[in-house]
N, C-alpha and C positions, 0 to 999 in steps of 0.2 A: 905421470905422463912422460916426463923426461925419461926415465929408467924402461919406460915403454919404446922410446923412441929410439934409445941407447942399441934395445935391445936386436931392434930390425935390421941394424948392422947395413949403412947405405954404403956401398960397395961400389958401384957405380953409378953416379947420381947422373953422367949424361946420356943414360939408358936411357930407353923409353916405355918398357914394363914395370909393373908391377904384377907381379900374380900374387892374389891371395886368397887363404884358406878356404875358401866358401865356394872355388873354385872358378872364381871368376880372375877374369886379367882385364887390365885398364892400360892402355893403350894410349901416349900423349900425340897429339897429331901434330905439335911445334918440333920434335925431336927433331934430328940429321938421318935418323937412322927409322923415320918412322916407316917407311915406304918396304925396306929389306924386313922390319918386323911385322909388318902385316900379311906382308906374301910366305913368311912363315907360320901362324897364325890361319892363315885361309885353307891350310892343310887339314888341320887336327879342332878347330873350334870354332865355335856361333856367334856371329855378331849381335848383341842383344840391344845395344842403345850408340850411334853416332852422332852425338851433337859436336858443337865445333870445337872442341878443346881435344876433350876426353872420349875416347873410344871403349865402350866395355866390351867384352867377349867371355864364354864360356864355357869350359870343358866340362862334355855331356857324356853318358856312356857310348851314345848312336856317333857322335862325334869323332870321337878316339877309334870303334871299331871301323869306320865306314876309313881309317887314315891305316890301320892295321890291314884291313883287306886288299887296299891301294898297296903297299909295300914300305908304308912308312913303319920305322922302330920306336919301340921306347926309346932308344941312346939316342938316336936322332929329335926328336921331339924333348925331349931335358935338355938335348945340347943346345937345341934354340933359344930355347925359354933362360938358358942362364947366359946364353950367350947377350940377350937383350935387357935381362932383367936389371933394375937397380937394386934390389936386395935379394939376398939367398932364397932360394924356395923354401916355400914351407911345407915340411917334411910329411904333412896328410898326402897333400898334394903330387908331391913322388913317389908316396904308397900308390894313390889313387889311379893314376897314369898307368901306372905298371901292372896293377890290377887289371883294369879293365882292358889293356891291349894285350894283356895273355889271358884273358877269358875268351879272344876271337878262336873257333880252331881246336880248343880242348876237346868237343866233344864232336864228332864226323858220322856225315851218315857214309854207310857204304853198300856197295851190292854184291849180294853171296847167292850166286845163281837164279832163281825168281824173290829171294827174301830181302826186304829192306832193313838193315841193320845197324844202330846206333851204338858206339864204340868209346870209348876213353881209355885213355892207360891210368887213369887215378878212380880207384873203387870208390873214394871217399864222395867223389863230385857222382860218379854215376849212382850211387846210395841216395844221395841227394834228389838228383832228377826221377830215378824210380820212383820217388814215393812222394813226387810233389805234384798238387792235384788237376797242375793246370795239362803233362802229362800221361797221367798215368790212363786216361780214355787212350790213347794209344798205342797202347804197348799191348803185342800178343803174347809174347815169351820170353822168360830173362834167361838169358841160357849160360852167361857167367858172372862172377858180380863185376866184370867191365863190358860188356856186351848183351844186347837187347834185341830181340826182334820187334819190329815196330810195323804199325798198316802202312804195306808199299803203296794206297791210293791218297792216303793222307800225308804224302811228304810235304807238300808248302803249309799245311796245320802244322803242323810238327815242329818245322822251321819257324813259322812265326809265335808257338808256344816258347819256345828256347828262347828267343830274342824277348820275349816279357819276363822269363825266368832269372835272364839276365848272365846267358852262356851262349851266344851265337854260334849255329853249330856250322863248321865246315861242310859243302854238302860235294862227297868225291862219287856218289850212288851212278855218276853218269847220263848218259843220252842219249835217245835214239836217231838213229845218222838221217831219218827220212828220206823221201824222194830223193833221186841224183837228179841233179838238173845241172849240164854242163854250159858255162856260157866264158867270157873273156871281157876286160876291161880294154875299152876300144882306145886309141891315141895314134892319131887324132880323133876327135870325137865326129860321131855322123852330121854333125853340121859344117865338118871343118877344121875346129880347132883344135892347139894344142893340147892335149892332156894329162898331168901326172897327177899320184895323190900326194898329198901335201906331207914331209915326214910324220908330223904328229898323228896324220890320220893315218898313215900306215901303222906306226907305230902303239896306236891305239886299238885297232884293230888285232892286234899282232897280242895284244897284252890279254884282249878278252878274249880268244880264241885259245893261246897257248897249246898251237899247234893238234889240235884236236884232245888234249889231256882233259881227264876230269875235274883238274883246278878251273879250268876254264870253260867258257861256255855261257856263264850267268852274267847279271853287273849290269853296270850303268856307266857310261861314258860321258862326262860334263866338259861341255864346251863352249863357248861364247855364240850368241847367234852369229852368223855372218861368218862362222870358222869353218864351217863345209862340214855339218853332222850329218846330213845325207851321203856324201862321201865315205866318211865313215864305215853306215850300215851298208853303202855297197860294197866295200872292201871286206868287212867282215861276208858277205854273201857271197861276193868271190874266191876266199879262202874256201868256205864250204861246201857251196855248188851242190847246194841242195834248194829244195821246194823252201817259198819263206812267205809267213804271212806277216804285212805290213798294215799297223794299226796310227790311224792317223790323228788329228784336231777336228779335221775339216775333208771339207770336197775336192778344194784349192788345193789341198797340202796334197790330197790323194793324186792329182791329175801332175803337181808337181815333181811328185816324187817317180812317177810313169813317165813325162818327160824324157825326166834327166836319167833314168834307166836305159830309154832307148835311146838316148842318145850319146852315154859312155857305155854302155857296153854293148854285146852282140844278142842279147835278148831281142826276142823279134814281138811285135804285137800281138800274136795267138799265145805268147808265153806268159803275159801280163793278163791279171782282170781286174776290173776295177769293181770294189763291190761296195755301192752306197746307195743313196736314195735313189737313183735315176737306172743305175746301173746293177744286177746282182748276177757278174761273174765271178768263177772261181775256178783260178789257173794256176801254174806251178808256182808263177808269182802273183799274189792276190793284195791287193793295199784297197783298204779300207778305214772306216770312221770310227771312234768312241763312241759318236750317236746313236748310228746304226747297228753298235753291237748291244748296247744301251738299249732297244728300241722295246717296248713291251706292248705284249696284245691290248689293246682296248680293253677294258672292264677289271684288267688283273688289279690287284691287289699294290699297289704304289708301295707299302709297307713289306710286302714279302720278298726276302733274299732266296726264293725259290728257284731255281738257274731254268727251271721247264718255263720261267712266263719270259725268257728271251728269246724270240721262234731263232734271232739270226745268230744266235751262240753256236749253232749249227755248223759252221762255219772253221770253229775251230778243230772240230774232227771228221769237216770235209774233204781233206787229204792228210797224206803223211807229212805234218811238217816237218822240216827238220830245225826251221830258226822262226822264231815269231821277233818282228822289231819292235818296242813302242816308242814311238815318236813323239819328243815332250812325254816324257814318262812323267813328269812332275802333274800331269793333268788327269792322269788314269783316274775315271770314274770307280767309285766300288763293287759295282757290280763286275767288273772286269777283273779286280782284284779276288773275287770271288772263283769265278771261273781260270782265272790263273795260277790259285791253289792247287788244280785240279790238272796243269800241264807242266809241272815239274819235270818231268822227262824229256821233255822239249827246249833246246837252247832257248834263251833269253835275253834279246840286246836292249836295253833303255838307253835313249837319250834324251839328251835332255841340259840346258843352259842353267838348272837352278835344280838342285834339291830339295829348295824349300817348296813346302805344301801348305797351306792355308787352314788344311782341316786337320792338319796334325798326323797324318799318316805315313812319313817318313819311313816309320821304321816298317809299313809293310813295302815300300819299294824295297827297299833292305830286305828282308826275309824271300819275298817273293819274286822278284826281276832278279835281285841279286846286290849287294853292296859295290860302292862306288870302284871302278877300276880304273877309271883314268881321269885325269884333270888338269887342264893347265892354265893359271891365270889370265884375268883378259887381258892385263896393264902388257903381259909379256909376249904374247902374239900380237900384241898393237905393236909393241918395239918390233918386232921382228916382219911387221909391214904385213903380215897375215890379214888384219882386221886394222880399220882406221881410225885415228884417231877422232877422240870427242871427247866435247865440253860442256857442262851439267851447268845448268842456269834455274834456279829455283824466284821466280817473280811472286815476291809477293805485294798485293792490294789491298784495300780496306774495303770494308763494305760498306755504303754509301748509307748516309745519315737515315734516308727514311728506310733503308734496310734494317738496321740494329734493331727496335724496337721489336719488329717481328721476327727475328734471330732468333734474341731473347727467350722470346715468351713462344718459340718453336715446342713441340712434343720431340723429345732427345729424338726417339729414332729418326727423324725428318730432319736433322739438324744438318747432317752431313751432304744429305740431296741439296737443302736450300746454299747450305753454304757454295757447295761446289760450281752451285749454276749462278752464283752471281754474274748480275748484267755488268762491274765493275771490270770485268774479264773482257772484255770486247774491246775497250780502248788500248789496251794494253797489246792483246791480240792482233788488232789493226796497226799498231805501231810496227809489231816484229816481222809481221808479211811485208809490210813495204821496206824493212831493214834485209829481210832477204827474198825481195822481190823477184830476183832470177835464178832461184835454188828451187831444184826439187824441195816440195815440202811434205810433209804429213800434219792433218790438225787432228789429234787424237781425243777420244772421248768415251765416259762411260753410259750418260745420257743422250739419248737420241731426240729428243727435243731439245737441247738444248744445241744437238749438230744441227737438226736440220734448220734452226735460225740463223745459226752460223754457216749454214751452205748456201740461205737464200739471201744474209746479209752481205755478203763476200762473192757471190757468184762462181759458188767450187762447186764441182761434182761429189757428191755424196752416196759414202758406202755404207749399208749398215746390215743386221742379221735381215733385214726383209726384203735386201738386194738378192734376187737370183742369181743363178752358179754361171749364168752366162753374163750375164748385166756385169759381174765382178769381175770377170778373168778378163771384159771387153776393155773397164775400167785399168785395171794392172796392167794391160798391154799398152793404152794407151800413155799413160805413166813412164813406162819403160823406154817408150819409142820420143818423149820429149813431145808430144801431141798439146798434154795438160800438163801444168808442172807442179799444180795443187790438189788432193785430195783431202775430203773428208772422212774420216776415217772409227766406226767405234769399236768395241771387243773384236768384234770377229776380221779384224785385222792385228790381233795381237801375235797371232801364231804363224808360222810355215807360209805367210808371203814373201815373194822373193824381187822384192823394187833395189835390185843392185842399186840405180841412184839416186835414191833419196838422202837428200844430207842435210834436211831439218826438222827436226819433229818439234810438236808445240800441242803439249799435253793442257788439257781444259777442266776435265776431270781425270777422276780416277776411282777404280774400285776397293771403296775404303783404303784398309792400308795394306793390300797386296805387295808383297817383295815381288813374288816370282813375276806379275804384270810389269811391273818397273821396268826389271831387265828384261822382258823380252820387248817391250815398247823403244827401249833405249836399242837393243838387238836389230829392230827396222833400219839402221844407219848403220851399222857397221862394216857395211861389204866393202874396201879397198876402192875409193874414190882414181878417176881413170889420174886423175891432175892431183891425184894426192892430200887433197883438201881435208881437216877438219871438219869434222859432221858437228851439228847445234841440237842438243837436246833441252828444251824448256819443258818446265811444268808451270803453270800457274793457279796459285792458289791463295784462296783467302784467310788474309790475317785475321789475327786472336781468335781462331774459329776451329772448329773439329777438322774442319776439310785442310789446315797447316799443322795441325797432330798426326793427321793419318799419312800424308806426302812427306812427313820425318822419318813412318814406319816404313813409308814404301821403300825409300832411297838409304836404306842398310844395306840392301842387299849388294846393292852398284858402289857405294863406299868402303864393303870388303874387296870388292874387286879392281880399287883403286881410284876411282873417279870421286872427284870433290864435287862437291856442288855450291856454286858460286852463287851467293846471297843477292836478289834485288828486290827493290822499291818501286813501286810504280812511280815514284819522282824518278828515279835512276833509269827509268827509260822511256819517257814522257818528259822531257824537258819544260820548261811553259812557253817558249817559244815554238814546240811546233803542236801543243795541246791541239789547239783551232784546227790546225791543216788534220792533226789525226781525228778529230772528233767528226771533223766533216766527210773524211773517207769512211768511216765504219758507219756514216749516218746517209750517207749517199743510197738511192734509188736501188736495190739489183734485182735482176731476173734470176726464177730459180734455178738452181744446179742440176 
C-alpha cells in the first residue's frame, strides 16, 4: 500500500481533484479553489453523484464531443485538469481525452452538386466505416477509398449511425435559405421600452449562425432560464430573415413566444400563426406544441413510428422553412426526433437550460438538432447581474409514527408517491408561507391531489394540466400584476412561464429524480428582481425515504451549476415555540382556491 501511495506522486495536495483511470474525477467541495474547478469541469464532463464532501463527475465520449464542437481543446481541457489536480494524470486518461476530441470532425458530410457525400482524409477510418454494419444500409457508392456517396434523404440516419459508431461526423452538406421573410428588431419595443440584446445572446446567436457558413446552422444553445433564450432564437431569426417554424412545451409558451415577437420586432400579426389545439394557422412565422405535433389519429397503432399516423407533421413541409427552433429541446418527444431525421437540410436551433434527458437520448439531440454551441454558467450571469441570485434550502421531515408502518410494508413502486405526499409536509409548508408572507411565491408539485389539498388548505389559486389556456394566462396575469401573490402550481408550470416576480418557490414534490425538472423549477425565480433581492428555492422531502434519494438525484444538476443546497430539519424551522401558532394556521378553516 505504501509503495502504491508512493507511487501517485501527491504533487499538490491543496488541489481539489483527483481524476482517476476509470475516468472519473472527484471533486472536494471544502477546497479554496473548488468553485474555479467546477466551472471548468461543467464544460467537458457529467456530474454523477453530489453529496456534501465529495463531488464525482465523468468524462463520457458525448461529453468531451458536445466541449470539441463548442470550441473547447484537448490543451485546454488537460490544462485544467492539471492545473486542479493533486496528482499527475493518469496516462489512459490523456490517451483517452485526446482520442475522443479528435474523433469530432474526421469524417464530414458534404455536398457535390444533388449527391450527399461522406469524406475522410485517413482511408484507414473510412475502411472502417464502409464495412461496419450499423452503416453500410447507407451507402450507394464508394467512389474512392476516402470518399462515399451516401442517401442524401437519410442524412440525420447517417449522423446518428456515426455517433453509435463512435466518429461523430462534421455535417458541412449545407441548407436551404427558405422563404425571405424581412423584419427588424424593434428598440424601443412596441410597448415602450427600452431594448438591446444582451452580449451573450448576441454573441450566441452570432456563434450558431456563423454568418451563413456551413459550420454553422445546427446546435444547441444552453442557458439558464431567466437568461432570455427567447431572445436568443429571435436574434438568430433576425440574422436570417427567413420563414421559421417554432416548436414549443405548451399553448402558454406558444402565445408567449408571439407576444414577445410582436412586441421586439416589426413582425406584424398576419405574419405570425399560432398552430395548436384551439388555433391551426400556418404563417411565415408558425410557433406551435410538441403535443400537437405529437398528436395521432384515433384508432392508430400507439406502438407504430409510422410518420403517416401524425396527420399535423404536415406542417413541417407546409412552407419553405428556412429555421425550425426547438424550445426546451431537452423535452423533444420521439416522434419529432423522428421526423427531424428527415429535415436535415433545414437550419436547426435547440434551446434549452439542460442537456440532460431522462430517457437517455442525449446523443440524438447531438446527432439531430446539432451538438452544443454555446454555454455559459448560471453562477456567472448571476455575478454579472444577468439572472438573480438564489438559495437552495433542502427541508427535510420525518414521517409521522403511524405513517412508517405502512411505508414499510408499501409495494416499491408506490413507495415514492406515498412518501412524497406526506401530510408531515404541510406544517413545515405552513411555516415558510408566513416566513415569506409578502413574496411572490410558487408552491410546486408533482401530485395534483396532493395541490389541490394544499390549494384548499392555504386558500391559493390553483393551476394544474386541467386548467384551461384561458383560466392560466388569466391566473399568470394576475401574478404578474401583484393581484395574488400565491400560486399553486404542478408540471405544467415547469416550462416557458414568464412570472418575472416570483422570488419563492417551495417544491412539495417531485418527479422522481428528474435533474432537467430541478433546474427548470429553480429557472421560475431567476429573472433580475426590480430591488435586487435574493430568490428562495425549497424542496421538501421526506427522510430515510425514496422521495430524499430521488431530491439528491434531482439537485446534481443545480450543484454543477454552482448552487449549494443548504441542509434542514423540520426542528430547524419549526422551533417549539411557535409549533402551536403554525399547527393552528395550516389547520385553520379555508375556502377553496
Amino acid at each position: 500500500m505504501g509503495a502504491i501511495i508512493e507511487e501517485l506522486k501527491l504533487i499538490h495536495p491543496e488541489n481539489p481533484l483527483i481524476v482517476q483511470s476509470d475516468k472519473t474525477i472527484l471533486l472536494e467541495v471544502s477546497s479554496n479553489h473548488y468553485e474555479e474547478a467546477r466551472d471548468k469541469l461543467a464544460r467537458f464532463a457529467e456530474l454523477e453523484k453530489s453529496p456534501e464532501h465529495i463531488h464525482t463527475y465523468r468524462l463520457t465520449p458525448l461529453s468531451l464531443w458536445n466541449a470539441a464542437a463548442s470550441g473547447l481543446t484537448v490543451k485546454e481541457i488537460l490544462g485544467g485538469l492539471e492545473e486542479y489536480s493533486k496528482y499527475d494524470l493518469p496516462g489512459n486518461v490523456v490517451h483517452d481525452i485526446t482520442d475522443y476530441m479528435s474523433r469530432y470532425g474526421r469524417l464530414k458530410l458534404i455536398r457535390e452538386d444533388e449527391d450527399l457525400i461522406l469524406i475522410s482524409d485517413e482511408r484507414a477510418l473510412m475502411a472502417e466505416i464502409i464495412n461496419h454494419k450499423k452503416v453500410q444500409p447507407y451507402i450507394l457508392a464508394i467512389l474512392s477509398p476516402t470518399k462515399v456517396r451516401v442517401l442524401p434523404l437519410m442524412r440525420g440516419h447517417i449522423k446518428q449511425a456515426l455517433v453509435h459508431v463512435g466518429y461523430p461526423v462534421e455535417d458541412l452538406a449545407g441548407y436551404v435559405i427558405g422563404e425571405t421573410l424581412s423584419f427588424s428588431l424593434r428598440s424601443p419595443t412596441l410597448s415602450g421600452r427600452p431594448f438591446e440584446l444582451r452580449h451573450y445572446q448576441t454573441e450566441s446567436a452570432e456563434i450558431f449562425y456563423a454568418g451563413g457558413e456551413a459550420r454553422g446552422g445546427s446546435g444547441t444553445i444552453v442557458l439558464p432560464c431567466g437568461a432570455g433564450k427567447t431572445m436568443v432564437g429571435m436574434a438568430v431569426m433576425y440574422q436570417m430573415q427567413c420563414s421559421t417554424l417554432i416548436l414549443t412545451p405548451n399553448t402558454v409558451a406558444v402565445r408567449q413566444w408571439i407576444t414577445e415577437l410582436l412586441d421586439k420586432t416589426t413582425l406584424t400579426e398576419d405574419q405570425i400563426g399560432e398552430y395548436s389545439g384551439l388555433r391551426k394557422e400556418v404563417r411565415p412565422i408558425t410557433v406551435s406544441t410538441y403535443q400537437v405535433m405529437t398528436y395521432r389519429q384515433r384508432g392508430s397503432d400507439k406502438k407504430s413510428v409510422n410518420i403517416d399516423d401524425f396527420p399535423h407533421f404536415q406542417v413541417f413541409s407546409a412552407r419553405e422553412w428556412g429555421l425550425i427552433v426547438y424550445d426546451e429541446v431537452h423535452l423533444l418527444p420521439a416522434p419529432v426526433f423522428r421526423i427531424t431525421a428527415e429535415l436535415q437540410p433545414r437550419r436547426r436551433l435547440g434551446l434549452t437550460a439542460t442537456l440532460v434527458r431522462e430517457d437517455g437520448h442525449e446523443a440524438d439531440v447531438f446527432s439531430l438538432i446539432g451538438p452544443k454551441k454555446y454555454d455559459v454558467p448560471w453562477k456567472d450571469l448571476e455575478r454579472q447581474g444577468w439572472i438573480a441570485p438564489a438559495e437552495c434550502h433542502e427541508v427535510r421531515v420525518p414521517l409521522p409514527i403511524d405513517q412508517k408502518m405502512v411505508y414499510a410494508t408499501t409495494e416499491q413502486r408506490f413507495k415514492h408517491s406515498f412518501a412524497a405526499q406526506s401530510s408531515a409536509k404541510l406544517p413545515i409548508l405552513g411555516k415558510l408561507l408566513k416566513r415569506h408572507e409578502y413574496d411572490p411565491t410558487l408552491i410546486i408539485g408533482t401530485y395534483v391531489e396532493q395541490l389541490e389539498i394544499i390549494a384548499r388548505m392555504f386558500n391559493i389559486p390553483i393551476l394544474t394540466g386541467k386548467t384551461g389556456v384561458r383560466a392560466r394566462e388569466k391566473l399568470y396575469e394576475q401574478f404578474r400584476k401583484g393581484e395574488i401573490n400565491r400560486l399553486v402550481v404542478s408540471k405544467v408550470a415547469n416550462f416557458s412561464i414568464d412570472l418575472p416576480d416570483a422570488s419563492v418557490a417551495i417544491e412539495v414534490s417531485g418527479t422522481f429524480g428528474s435533474r432537467q425538472e430541478e433546474a427548470q423549477r429553480l429557472g421560475r425565480l431567476l429573472r433580475p428582481k426590480n430591488d435586487g433581492s435574493t430568490a428562495h428555492f425549497y424542496t421538501i422531502v421526506t427522510r430515510d425515504t425514496v422521495d430524499q434519494s430521488f431530491a439528491a438525484n434531482r439537485q446534481r444538476f443545480l450543484t454543477e451549476q454552482g448552487y449549494r443546497y443548504e441542509i434542514l430539519y423540520d426542528t430547524d424551522v419549526m422551533s417549539q415555540e411557535n409549533e402551536k401558532e403554525v399547527k393552528d394556521y395550516v389547520e385553520a378553516p379555508a375556502t377553496s382556491g
